[in-house]
N, C-alpha and C positions, 0 to 999 in steps of 0.2 A: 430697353425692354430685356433685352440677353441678361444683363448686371441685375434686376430680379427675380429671373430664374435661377441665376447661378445661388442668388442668396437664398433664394427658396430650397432649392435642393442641399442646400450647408443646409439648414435650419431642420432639416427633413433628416439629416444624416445624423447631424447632434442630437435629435428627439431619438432616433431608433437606435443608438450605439447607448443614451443615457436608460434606457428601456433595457439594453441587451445586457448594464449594467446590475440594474433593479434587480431581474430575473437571476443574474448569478449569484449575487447577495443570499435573493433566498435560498437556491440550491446551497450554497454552501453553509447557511443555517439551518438546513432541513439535513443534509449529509454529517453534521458533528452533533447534531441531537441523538441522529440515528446511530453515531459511534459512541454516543455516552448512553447509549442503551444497550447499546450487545456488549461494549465493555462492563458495565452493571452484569447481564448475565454471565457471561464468564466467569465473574468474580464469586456469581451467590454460586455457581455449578459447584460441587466438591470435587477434589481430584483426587482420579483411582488410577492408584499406578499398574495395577494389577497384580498378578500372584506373585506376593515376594517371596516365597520358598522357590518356585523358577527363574525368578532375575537372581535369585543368589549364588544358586546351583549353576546357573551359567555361566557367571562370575567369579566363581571358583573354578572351574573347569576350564574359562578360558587364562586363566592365570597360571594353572597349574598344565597348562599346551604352551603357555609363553605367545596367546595367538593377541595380535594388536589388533584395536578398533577400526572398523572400516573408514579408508580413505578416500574422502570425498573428490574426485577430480573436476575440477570446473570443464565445461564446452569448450572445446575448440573455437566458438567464436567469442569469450569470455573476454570483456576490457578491464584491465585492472586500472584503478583510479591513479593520474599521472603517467600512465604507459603511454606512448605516443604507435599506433598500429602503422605499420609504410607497408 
């Protein structure tokens, strides 16, 4: 009696784990639809870079101060790939 419950509860685990399976399939066909949709919008959007007589005049100005572009510093808690943290 125990050794058909035991297989009942397998048979119960393997129906709701291959169900748990189903359900992510679709999310992730429904998640890369939805990304070859907003990438399609991006693409039609046109890009405006804004007033190019201001980026230029900045541009010039800051070449002519000698001033470098801002440097980015990562967080303090930042892992660089292959760093080992102790």
């Amino acid at each position: 009696m125990r050794h058909h419950k035991i297989v009942a509860y397998m048979g119960l685990l393997a129906l709701t784990l291959t169900m748990a399976g189903v359900v992510q399939a679709g999310e992730k066909e429904d998640m890369e639809a939805m990304q070859k949709k907003l990438n399609q919008e991006v693409v039609e959007r046109p890009f405006n870079p804004g007033d190019k007589a201001s980026i230029d005049a900045y541009l010039e100005q800051a070449l002519k101060n000698g001033t470098l572009p801002p440097q980015m510093v990562p967080p303090s808690n930042w892992q660089q790939v292959g760093r080992v943290i102790t």
